[in-house]
C-alpha positions as CSV (number, residue, x, y, z in Angstrom):
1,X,-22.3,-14.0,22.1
2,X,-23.4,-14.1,18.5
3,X,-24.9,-17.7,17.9
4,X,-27.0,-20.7,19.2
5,X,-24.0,-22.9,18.7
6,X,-21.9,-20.9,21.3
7,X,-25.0,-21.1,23.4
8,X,-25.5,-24.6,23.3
9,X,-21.8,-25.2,24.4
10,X,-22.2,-23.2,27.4
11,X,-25.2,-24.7,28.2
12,X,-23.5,-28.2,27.9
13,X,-20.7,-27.0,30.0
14,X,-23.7,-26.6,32.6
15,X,-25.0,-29.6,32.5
16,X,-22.6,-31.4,34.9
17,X,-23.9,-30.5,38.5
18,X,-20.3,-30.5,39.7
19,X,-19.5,-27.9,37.5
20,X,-22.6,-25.6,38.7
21,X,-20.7,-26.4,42.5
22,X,-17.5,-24.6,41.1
23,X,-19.6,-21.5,39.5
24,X,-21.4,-21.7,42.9
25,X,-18.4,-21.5,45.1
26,X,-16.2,-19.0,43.2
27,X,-16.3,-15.5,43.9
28,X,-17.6,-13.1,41.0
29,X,-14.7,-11.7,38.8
30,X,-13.6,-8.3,40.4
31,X,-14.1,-9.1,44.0
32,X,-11.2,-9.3,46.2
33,X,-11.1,-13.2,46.8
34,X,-9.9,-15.7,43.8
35,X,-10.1,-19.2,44.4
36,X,-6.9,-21.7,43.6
37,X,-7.4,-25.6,42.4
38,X,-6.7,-27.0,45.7
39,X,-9.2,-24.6,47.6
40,X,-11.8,-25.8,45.6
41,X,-10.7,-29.4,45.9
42,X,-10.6,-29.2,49.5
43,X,-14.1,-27.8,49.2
44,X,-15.8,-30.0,46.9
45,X,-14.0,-33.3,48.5
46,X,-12.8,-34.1,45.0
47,X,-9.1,-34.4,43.5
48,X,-7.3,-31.6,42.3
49,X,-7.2,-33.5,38.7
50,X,-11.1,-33.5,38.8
51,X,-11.6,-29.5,39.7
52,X,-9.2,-29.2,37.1
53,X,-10.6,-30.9,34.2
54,X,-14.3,-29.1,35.2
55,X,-12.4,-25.7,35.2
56,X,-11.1,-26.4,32.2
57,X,-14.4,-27.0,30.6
58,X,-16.0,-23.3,32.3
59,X,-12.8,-21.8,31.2
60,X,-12.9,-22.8,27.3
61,X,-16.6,-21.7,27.2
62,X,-15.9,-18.2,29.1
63,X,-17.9,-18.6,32.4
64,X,-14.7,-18.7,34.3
65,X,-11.8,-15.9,34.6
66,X,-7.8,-17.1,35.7
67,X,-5.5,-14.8,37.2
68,X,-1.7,-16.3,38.0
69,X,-0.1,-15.0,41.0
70,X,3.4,-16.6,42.4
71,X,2.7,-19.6,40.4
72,X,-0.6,-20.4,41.1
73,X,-4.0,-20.1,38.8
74,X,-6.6,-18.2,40.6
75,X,-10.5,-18.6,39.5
76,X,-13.5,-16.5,39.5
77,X,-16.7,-16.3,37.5
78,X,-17.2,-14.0,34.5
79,X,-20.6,-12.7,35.5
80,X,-20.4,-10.5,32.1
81,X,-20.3,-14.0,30.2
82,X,-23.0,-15.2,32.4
83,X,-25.9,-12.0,32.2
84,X,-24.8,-12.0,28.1
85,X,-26.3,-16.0,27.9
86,X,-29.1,-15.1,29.5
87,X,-29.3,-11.9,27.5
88,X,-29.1,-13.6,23.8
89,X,-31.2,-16.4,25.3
90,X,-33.8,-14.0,25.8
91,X,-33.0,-11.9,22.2
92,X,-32.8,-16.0,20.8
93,X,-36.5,-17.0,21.9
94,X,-38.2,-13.6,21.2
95,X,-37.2,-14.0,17.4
């Protein structure tokens, strides 16, 4: 991560608490277990449409990893993209 900008989107991509509910109930990239939409729907009590849209939004910013497997999108969090933020946060506010 290389500028404020791209730190500011993540950080927007944060701000919904239902999106924090995803990054908490996925497994980290690299573990055995990948969630599908519909797991996480039937977790979060929302529409498929909804955990969707918020995946979406982690996806385009990086926080989130897909893998497809027999036609189905499977989720997990980057934790790389995750300790980087925090790392360039850090570098950002020591300048």
């Amino acid at each position: 991560m290389s500028n404020v900008d791209e730190m500011s989107d993540i950080f927007k991509a944060l701000s919904d608490p239902m999106r924090l509910k995803v990054l908490k109930l996925l497994p980290k990239h690299g573990e055995e277990k990948e969630l599908c939409v519909c797991a996480l729907a039937d977790e979060l009590g929302i529409s498929q449409p909804n955990v969707s849209h918020h995946l979406k939004i982690l996806k385009s910013v990086g926080l989130v990893k897909c893998a497809k497997h027999e036609g189905f999108s499977y989720y997990a969090v980057n934790m790389d993209k995750i300790k980087c933020l925090f790392d360039d946060l850090q570098n950002e506010i020591e300048k």
